[in-house]
C-alpha positions as CSV (number, residue, x, y, z in Angstrom):
1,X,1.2,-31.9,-1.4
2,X,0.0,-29.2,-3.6
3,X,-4.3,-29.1,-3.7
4,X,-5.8,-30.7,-6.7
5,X,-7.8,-29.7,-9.2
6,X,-11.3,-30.6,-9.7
7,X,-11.9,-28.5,-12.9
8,X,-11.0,-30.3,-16.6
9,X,-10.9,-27.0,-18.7
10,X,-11.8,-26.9,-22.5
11,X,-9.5,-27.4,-25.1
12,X,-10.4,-23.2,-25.5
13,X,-9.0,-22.7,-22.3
14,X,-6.1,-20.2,-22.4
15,X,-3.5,-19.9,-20.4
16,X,-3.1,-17.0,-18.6
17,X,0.4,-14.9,-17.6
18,X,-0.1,-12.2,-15.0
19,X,2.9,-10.3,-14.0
20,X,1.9,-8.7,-10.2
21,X,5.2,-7.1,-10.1
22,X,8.5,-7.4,-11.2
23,X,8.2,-5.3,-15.2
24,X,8.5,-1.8,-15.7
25,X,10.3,-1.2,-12.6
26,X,13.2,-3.8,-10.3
27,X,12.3,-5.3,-7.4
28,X,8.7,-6.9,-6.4
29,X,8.8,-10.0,-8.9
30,X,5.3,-11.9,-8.8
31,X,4.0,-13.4,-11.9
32,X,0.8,-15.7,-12.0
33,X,0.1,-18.7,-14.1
34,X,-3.3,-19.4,-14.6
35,X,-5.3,-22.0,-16.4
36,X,-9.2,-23.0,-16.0
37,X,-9.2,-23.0,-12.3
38,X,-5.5,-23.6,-11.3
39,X,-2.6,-21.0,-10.9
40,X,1.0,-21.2,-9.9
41,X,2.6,-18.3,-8.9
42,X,6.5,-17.7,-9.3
43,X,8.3,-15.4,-7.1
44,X,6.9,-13.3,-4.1
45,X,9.3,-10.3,-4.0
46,X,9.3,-6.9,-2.0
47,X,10.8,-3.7,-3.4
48,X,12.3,-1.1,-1.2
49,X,10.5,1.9,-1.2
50,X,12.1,5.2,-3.4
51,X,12.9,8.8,-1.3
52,X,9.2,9.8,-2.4
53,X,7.5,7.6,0.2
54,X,8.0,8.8,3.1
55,X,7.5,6.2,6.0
56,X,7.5,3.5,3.9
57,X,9.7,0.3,4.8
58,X,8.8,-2.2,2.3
59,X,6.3,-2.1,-1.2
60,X,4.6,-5.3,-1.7
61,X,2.8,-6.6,-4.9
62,X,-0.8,-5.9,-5.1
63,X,-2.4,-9.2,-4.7
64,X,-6.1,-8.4,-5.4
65,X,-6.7,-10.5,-8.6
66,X,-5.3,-13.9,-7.0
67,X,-6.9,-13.5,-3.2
68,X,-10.5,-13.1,-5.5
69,X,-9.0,-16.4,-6.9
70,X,-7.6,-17.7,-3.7
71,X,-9.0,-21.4,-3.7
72,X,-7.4,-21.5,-7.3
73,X,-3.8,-21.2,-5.9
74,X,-2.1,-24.5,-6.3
75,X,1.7,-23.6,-5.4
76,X,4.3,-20.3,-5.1
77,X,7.4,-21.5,-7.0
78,X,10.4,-19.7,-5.7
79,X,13.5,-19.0,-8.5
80,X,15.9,-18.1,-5.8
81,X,16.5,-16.3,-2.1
82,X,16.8,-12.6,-2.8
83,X,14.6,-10.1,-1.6
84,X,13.5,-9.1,-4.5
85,X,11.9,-12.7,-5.3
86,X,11.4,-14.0,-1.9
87,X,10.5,-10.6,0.6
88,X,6.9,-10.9,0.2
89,X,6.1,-14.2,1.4
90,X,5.8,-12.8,4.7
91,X,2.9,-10.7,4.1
92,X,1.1,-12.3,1.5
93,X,1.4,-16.3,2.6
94,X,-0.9,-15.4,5.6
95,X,-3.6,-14.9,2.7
96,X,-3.2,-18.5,1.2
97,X,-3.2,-21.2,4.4
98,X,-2.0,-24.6,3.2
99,X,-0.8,-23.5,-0.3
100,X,2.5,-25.1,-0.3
101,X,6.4,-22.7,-1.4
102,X,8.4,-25.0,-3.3
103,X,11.9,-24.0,-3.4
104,X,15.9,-25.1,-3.9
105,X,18.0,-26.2,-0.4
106,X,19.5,-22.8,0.0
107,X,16.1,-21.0,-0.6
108,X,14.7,-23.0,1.7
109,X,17.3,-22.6,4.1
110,X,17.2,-19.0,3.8
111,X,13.2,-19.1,4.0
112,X,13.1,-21.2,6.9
113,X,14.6,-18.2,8.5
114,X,12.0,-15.5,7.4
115,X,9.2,-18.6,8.2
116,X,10.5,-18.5,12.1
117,X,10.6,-14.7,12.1
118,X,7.0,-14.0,10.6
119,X,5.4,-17.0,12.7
120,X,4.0,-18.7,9.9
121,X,3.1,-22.6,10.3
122,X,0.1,-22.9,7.4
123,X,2.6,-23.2,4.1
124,X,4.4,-26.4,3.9
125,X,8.4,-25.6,2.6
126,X,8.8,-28.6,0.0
127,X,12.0,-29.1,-2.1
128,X,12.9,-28.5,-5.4
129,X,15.8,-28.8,-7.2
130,X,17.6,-28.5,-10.9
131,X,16.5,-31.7,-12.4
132,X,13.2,-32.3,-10.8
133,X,9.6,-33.2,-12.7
134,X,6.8,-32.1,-10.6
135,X,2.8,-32.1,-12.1
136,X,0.9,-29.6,-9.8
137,X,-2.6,-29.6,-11.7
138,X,-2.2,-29.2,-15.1
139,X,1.3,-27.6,-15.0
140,X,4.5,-29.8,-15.2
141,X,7.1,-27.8,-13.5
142,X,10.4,-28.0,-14.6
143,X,13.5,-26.7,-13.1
144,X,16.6,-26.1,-14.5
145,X,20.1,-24.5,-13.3
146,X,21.3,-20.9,-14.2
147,X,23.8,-18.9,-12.8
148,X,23.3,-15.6,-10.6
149,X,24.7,-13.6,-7.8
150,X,23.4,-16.6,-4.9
151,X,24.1,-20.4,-5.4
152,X,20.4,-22.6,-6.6
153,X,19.2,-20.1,-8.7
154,X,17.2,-21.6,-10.8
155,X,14.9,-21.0,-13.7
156,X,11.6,-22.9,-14.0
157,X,10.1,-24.3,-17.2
158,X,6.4,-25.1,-17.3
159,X,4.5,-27.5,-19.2
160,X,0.8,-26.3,-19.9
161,X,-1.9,-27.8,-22.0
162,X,-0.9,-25.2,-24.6
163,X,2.3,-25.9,-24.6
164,X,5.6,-24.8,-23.1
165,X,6.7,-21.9,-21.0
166,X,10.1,-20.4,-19.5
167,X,10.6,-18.4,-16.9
168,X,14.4,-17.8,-17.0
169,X,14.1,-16.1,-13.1
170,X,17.5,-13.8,-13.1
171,X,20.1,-15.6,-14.8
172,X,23.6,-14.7,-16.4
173,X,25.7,-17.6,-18.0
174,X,28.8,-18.4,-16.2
175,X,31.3,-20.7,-17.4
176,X,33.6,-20.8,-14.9
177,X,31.0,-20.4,-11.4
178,X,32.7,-20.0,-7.7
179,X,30.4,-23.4,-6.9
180,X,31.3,-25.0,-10.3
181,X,27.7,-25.7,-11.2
182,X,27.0,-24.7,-14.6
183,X,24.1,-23.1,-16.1
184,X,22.3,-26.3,-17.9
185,X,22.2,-25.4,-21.3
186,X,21.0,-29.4,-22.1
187,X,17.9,-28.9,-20.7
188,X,17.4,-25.2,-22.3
189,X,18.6,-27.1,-25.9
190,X,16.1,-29.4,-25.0
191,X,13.2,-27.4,-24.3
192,X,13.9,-25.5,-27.2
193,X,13.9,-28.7,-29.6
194,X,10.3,-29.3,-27.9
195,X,8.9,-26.0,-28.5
196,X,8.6,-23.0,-26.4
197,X,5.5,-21.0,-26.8
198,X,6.6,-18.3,-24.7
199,X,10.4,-17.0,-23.0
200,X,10.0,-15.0,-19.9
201,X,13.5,-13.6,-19.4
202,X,15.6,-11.5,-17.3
203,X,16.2,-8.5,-18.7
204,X,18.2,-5.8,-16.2
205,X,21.6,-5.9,-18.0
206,X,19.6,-5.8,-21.7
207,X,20.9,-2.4,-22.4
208,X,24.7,-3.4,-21.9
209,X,26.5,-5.1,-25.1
210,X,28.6,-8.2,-24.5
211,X,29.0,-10.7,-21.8
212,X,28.8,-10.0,-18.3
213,X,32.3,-11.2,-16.3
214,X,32.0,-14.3,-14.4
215,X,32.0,-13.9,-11.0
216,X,35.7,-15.8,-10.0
217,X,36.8,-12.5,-11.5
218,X,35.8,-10.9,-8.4
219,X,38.0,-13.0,-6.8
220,X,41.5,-12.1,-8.5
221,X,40.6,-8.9,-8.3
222,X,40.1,-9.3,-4.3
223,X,44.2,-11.3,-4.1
224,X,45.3,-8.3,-5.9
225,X,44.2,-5.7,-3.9
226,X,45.3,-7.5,-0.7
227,X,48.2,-8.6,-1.5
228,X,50.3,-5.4,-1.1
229,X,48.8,-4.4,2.7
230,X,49.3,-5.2,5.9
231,X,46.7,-3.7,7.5
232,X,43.1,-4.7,7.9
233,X,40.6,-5.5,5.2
234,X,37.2,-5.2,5.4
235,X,34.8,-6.1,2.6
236,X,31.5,-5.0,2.1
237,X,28.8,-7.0,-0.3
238,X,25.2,-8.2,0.0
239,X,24.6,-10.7,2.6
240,X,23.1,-13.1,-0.1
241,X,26.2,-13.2,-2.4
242,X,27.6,-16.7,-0.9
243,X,30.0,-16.9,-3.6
244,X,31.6,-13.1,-2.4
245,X,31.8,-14.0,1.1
246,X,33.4,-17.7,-0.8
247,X,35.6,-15.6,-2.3
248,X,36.7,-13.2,0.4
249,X,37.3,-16.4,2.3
250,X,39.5,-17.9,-0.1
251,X,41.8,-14.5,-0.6
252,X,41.9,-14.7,2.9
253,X,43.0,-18.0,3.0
254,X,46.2,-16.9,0.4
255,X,47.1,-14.3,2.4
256,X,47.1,-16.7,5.9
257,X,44.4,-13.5,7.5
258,X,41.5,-14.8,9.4
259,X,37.8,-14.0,9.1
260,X,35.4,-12.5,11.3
261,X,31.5,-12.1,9.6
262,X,29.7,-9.0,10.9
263,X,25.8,-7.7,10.0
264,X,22.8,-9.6,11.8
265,X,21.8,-11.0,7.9
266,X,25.5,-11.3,7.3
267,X,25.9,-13.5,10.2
268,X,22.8,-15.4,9.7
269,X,23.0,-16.5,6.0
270,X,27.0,-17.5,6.7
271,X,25.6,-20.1,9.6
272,X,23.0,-21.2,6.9
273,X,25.5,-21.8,3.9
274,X,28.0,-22.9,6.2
275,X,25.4,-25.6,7.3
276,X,24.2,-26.5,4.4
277,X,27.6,-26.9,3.0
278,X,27.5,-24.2,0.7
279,X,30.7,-22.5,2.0
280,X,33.8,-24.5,2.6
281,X,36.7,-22.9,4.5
282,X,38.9,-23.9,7.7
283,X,37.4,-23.5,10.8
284,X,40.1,-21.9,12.6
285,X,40.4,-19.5,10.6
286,X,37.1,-17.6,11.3
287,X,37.2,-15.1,14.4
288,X,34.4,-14.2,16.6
289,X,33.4,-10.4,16.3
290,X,34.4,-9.9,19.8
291,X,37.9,-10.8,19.5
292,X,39.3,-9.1,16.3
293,X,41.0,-7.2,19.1
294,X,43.1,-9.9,19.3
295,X,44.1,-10.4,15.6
296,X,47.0,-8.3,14.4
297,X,45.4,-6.0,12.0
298,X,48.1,-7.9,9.0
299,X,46.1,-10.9,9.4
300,X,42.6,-9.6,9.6
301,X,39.7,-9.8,7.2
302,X,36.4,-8.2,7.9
303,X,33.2,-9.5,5.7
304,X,30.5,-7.1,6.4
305,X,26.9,-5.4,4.9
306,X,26.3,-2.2,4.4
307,X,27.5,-1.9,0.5
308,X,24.4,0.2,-0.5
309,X,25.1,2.6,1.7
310,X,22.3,2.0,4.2
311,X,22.3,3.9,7.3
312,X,21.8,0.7,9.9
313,X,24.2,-1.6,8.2
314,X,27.6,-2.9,9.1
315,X,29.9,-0.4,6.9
316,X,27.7,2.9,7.0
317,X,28.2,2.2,11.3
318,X,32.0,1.3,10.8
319,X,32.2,4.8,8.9
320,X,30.2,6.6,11.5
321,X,32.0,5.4,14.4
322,X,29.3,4.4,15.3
323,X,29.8,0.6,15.7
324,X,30.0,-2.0,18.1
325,X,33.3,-3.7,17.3
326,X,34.8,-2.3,14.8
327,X,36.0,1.5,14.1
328,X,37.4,2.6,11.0
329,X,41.3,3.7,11.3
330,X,44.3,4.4,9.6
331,X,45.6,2.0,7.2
332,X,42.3,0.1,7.1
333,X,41.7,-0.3,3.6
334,X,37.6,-1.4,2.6
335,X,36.7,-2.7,-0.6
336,X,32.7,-2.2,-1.3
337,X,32.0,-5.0,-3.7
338,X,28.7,-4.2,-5.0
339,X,27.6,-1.3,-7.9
340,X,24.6,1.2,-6.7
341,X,21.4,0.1,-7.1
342,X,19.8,3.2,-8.5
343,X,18.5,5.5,-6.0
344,X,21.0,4.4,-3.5
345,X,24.0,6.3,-5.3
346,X,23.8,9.1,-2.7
347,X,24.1,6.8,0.6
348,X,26.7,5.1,-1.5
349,X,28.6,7.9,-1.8
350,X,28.4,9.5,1.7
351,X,29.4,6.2,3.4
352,X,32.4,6.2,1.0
353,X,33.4,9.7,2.3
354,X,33.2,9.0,5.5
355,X,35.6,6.5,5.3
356,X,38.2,8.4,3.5
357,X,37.5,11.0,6.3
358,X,37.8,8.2,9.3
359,X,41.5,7.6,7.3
360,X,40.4,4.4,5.1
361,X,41.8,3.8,1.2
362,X,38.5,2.8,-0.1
363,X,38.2,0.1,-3.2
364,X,34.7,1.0,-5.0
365,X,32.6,0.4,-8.2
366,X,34.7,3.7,-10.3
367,X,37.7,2.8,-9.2
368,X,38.3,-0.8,-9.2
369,X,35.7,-3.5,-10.6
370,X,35.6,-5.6,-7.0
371,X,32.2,-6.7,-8.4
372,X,30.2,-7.9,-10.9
373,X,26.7,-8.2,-12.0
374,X,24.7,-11.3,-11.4
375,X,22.6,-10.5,-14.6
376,X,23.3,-11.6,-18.2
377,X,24.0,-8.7,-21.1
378,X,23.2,-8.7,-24.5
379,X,25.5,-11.7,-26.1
380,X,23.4,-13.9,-22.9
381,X,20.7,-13.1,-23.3
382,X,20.6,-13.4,-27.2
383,X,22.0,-17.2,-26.1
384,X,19.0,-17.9,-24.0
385,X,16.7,-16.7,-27.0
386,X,18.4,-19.1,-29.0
387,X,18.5,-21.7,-27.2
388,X,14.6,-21.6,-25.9
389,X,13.6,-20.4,-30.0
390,X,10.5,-19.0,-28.0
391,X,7.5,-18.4,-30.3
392,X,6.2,-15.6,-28.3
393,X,8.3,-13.3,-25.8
394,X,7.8,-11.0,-22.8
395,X,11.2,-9.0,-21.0
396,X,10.7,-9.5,-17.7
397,X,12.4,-8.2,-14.6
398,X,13.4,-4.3,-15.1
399,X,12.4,-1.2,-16.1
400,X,10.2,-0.4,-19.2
401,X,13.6,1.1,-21.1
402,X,15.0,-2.5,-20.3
403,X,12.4,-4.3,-21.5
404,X,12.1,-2.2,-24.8
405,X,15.7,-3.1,-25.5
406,X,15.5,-6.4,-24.7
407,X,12.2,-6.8,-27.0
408,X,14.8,-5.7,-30.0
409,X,17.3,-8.1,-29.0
410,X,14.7,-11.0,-29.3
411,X,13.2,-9.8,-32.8
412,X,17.3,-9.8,-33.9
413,X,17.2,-13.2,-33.0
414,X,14.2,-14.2,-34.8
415,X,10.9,-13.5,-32.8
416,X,8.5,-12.0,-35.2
417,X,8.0,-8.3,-33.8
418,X,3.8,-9.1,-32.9
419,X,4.9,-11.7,-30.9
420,X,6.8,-9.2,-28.4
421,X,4.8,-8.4,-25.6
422,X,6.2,-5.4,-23.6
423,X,3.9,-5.0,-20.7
424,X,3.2,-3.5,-17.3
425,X,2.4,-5.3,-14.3
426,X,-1.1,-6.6,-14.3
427,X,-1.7,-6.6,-18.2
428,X,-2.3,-10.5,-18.8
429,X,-0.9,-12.4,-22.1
430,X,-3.4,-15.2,-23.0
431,X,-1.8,-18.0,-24.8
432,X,-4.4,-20.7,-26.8
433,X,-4.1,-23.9,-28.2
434,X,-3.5,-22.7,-31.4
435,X,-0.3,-21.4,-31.0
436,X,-1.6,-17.9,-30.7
437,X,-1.5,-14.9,-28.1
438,X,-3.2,-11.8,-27.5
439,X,-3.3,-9.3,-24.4
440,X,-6.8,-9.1,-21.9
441,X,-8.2,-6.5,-19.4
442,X,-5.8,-5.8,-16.9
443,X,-6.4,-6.7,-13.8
444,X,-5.2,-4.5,-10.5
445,X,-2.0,-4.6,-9.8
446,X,-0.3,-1.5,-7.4
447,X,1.3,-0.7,-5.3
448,X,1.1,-2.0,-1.2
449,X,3.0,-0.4,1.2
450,X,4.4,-1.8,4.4
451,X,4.5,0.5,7.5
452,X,5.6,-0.6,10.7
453,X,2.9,-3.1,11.5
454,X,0.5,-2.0,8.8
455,X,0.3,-3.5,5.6
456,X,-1.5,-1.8,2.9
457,X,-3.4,0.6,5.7
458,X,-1.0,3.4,4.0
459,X,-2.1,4.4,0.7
460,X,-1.5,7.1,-1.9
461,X,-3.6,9.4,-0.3
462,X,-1.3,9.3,3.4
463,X,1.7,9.7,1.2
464,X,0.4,12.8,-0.3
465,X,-0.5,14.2,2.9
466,X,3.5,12.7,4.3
467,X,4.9,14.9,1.0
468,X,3.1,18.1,1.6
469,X,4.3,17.6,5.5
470,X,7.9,17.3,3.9
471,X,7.6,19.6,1.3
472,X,6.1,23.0,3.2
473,X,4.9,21.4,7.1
474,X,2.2,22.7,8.7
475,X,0.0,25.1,10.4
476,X,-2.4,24.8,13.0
477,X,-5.0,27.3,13.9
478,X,-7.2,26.8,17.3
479,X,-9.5,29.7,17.1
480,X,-12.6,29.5,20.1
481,X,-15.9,30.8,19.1
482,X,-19.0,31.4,21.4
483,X,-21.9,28.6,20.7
484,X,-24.6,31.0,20.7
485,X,-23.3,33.7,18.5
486,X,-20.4,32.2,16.9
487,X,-18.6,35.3,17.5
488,X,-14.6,34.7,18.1
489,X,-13.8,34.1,21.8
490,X,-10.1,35.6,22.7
491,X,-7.4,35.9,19.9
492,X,-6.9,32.4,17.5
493,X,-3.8,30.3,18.2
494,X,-0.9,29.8,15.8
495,X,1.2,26.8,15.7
496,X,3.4,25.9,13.4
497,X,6.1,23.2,12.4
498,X,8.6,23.4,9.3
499,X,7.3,26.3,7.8
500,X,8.8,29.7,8.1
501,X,11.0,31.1,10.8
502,X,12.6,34.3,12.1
503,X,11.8,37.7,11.4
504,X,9.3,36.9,8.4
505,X,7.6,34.2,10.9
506,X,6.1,37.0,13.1
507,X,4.7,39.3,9.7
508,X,3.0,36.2,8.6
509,X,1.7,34.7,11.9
510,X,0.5,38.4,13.1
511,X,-1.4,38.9,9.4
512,X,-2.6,35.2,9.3
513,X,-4.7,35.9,12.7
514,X,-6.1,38.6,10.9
515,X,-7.1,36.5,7.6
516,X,-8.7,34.3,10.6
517,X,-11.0,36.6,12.1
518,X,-12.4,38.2,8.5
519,X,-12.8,34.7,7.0
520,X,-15.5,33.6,10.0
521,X,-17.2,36.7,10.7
522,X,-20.3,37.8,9.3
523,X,-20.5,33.8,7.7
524,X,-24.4,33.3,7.8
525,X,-27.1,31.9,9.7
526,X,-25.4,28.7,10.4
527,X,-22.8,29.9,12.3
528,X,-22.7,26.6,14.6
529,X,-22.0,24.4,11.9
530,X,-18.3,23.6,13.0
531,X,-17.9,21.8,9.6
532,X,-18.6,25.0,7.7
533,X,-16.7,27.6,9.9
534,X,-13.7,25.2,9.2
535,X,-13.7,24.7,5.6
536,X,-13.8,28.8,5.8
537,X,-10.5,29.2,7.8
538,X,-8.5,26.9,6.0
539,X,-9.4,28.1,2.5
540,X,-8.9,31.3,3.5
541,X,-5.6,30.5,5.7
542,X,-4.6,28.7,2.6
543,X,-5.0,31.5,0.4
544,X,-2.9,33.6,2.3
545,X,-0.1,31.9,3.1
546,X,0.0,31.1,-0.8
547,X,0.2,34.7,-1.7
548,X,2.7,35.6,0.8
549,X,5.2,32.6,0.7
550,X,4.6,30.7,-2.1
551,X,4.0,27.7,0.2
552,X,1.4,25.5,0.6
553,X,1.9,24.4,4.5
554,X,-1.0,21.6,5.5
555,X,-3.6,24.0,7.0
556,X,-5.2,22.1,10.2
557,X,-8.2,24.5,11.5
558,X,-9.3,23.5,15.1
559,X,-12.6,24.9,16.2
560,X,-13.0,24.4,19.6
561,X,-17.0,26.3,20.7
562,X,-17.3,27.0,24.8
């Protein structure tokens, strides 16, 4: 059960919304609630880390402000099972022991995964669904059904002392869904007959005009393009999209092929949706990975990852002959049925020509529209603002462009313009009784990096040092000096690693030595202070190398005294 609160706030209290992560950028959604001395948090996300960090596996929201806060922290509300909401939880759970997740079936089916992995026992996983009243303190949370790229998305509406709040979590308005659960408009009517005080919405797609296409488009589009072959197919989406692999088991099913699943989180979120009934499909006609050997290639269908191009997954193997089971051949035709997430364009498009060099027709995002978003555009997202009639608004959920867009759309549909907030993560909105808003300090909220085993050990500083390895490498000099005199013992050792080669390397290395010697001689009386002698070499190494390469190599000096 979620902890009580002790604490009866002032009708002055305010309540508090704290985005952690998720605005001005995509990925890392965390957003804190907070009134007298209880918060709700919704979402825990991860983001994956850009080409500038190098290292990095996973960015995490900085959670400083709520583990100050941390006997305050009632319940983590989850929207839905994608990385982006859910990837956190690992990391930062540990920091809250007892603080219950509450989530749909599928989220917690997919969490209960992530929960075995990690090891962690201390958060109770407690259900909830579309259509559920839950009081946790003084918020009365309210979920309600939208439509997105994974089935039990939801949206959560919260009921405060100062009135109402949604959160729409990332929605897009579907009439005709793959599941046939529609987005529920009553309760969004509703809510908005009540009174919303402030819409947090969804605003990645804000920039494009009209509707987005509902996702059983995806699956015409998938019976067109295999109806003409007769050899394999293999399709490529996000392990997450059950409604894809739905739909790829479906045209399958038209076309009499079978269906073999391949990708560790592929696999593993097919056996959960299977289970928990949220794929339907004929038994016999899915094929273990080990024998599509035996399946003429006419009546094959391979659903795999890998649709972002990443180097490990399913499809970027396939294309580098490089996997297990499956090699990419003549006649095979793939369809990648996901767009690039930006940044990812260039793995995207070198998977892609590998497999038109292994012999492959491939079906992608310019050429044939195999995929659509799972995010509402404008006319949505004007339809949310009108159903909600929020008094206050913050975009939410994309990058500060995004958000500025999706500011105008709200004040088109009525929002007076001082009651937009566009913010960045950590700047809090304080809401009062009154009906009234205003922004307060902002409260940390960076970045954490995930590295291996460390979490948050890595900080800007390592990645500076990790870019000017990248940029220009480094040099290494190991000069020995007498501990009497400090005179130089022998001749000072170069090393170096990804900075300069060939015929220019010996000019440099040869005149470098010499920098060496006439940057420690003559340095003073405190010629044993290793410290000093040091600094001297690399400023003066540093120098140098500057003014005859243009580089700026990491210097390391190494003063070893005998």
């Amino acid at each position: 059960m979620p902890r009580k609160s002790t604490h009866i706030p002032s009708t002055d209290t305010p309540l508090r919304i704290i985005p952690l992560g998720g605005v001005g950028e995509i990925g890392k959604n965390m957003y804190v609630f907070e009134y007298g001395d209880d918060i709700v948090v919704i979402d825990c996300g991860l983001m994956f880390p850009d080409e500038e960090m190098f290292g990095i596996d996973l960015v995490i929201p900085d959670i400083t402000y709520l583990r100050d806060r941390r006997a305050s922290v009632r319940a983590f509300l989850i929207t839905h099972a994608h990385e982006d909401h859910v990837g956190g939880l690992p990391y930062i759970l540990p920091e809250f022991p007892g603080v219950p997740v509450y989530a749909s079936t599928l989220a917690r089916g997919l969490l209960g995964n992530k929960v075995k992995e990690h090891k962690l026992h201390n958060n109770p996983l407690l259900s909830l669904e579309p259509g559920d009243e839950l009081q946790i303190g003084p918020f009365g949370v309210v979920p309600f059904r939208i439509g997105h790229s994974i089935p039990d998305a939801m949206g959560i509406a919260l009921r405060t002392p100062v009135g109402t709040v949604v959160h729409t979590g990332d929605f897009k308005f579907d009439h005709t869904p793959v599941d046939g659960k529609l987005s529920d408009f009553h309760i969004l009517a509703k809510l908005g007959e009540e009174g919303v005080i402030c819409l947090l919405s969804d605003s990645t797609r804000a920039e494009n005009p009209g509707y987005t296409p509902s996702e059983r488009t995806v699956g015409e589009a998938f019976r067109e393009i295999m109806e003409p072959l007769d050899g394999r197919v293999i399709v490529a989406t996000f392990a997450s999209n059950i409604a894809r692999v739905q739909q790829v088991l479906d045209a399958a099913a038209s076309f009499d092929r079978q269906v073999t699943v391949i990708g560790r989180s592929m696999e593993q979120n097919f056996r959960i949706a299977s289970d928990l009934g949220y794929l339907t499909y004929d038994a016999g006609r899915i094929v273990a990975k080990d024998r599509i050997n035996d399946v003429p290639d006419s009546r094959l269908v391979i659903c795999t990852t890998g649709a972002q191009g990443e180097p490990m997954a399913g499809l970027a193997r396939m294309a580098n002959r490089d996997h297990r089971f499956v090699e990419i051949r003549q006649g095979d035709t793939v369809i990648v049925s996901a767009s690039p997430i930006p940044g990812n364009e260039e793995y995207v498009s070198r998977t892609i020509d590998n497999l038109f060099k292994a012999g492959a027709n491939v079906y992608y995002h310019t050429i044939k529209r195999a995929h659509v978003s799972g995010h509402a555009s404008q006319e949505e997202l004007k339809l949310m603002l009108g159903l909600t009639k929020p008094k206050h608004f913050i975009p939410i959920h994309g990058e500060f462009r995004m958000q500025v867009q999706h500011g105008r759309l709200a004040i088109e549909t009525g929002v007076a313009p001082e009651n937009v907030f566009i913010i960045e993560n950590g700047q809090p909105i304080e809401f009062l009784a009154d009906g009234t808003a205003r922004r307060a300090a902002p409260v940390p909220a960076g970045y954490v990096f995930v590295d291996g085993l460390s979490v948050g050990e890595v900080g800007e500083i390592v990645l500076r040092d990790r870019r000017a390895l990248a940029n220009d490498g480094m040099f290494m000099i190991v000069v020995t000096v007498d501990k009497q005199t400090g005179n130089v013992v022998g001749r000072p050792e170069i090393i170096t690693r990804g900075f300069i080669h060939g015929t220019e390397y010996d000019r440099v290395i040869e005149a470098a030595v010499e920098r060496v010697i006439t940057s420690i001689q003559n340095p003073g009386d405190h010629i044993s202070e290793i410290a000093l002698l040091k600094v001297q070499i690399k400023d003066g190494v540093s120098r140098f190398l500057y003014e005859q390469t243009k580089r700026r190599p990491m210097v390391f000096p190494v003063v070893v005294e005998v």
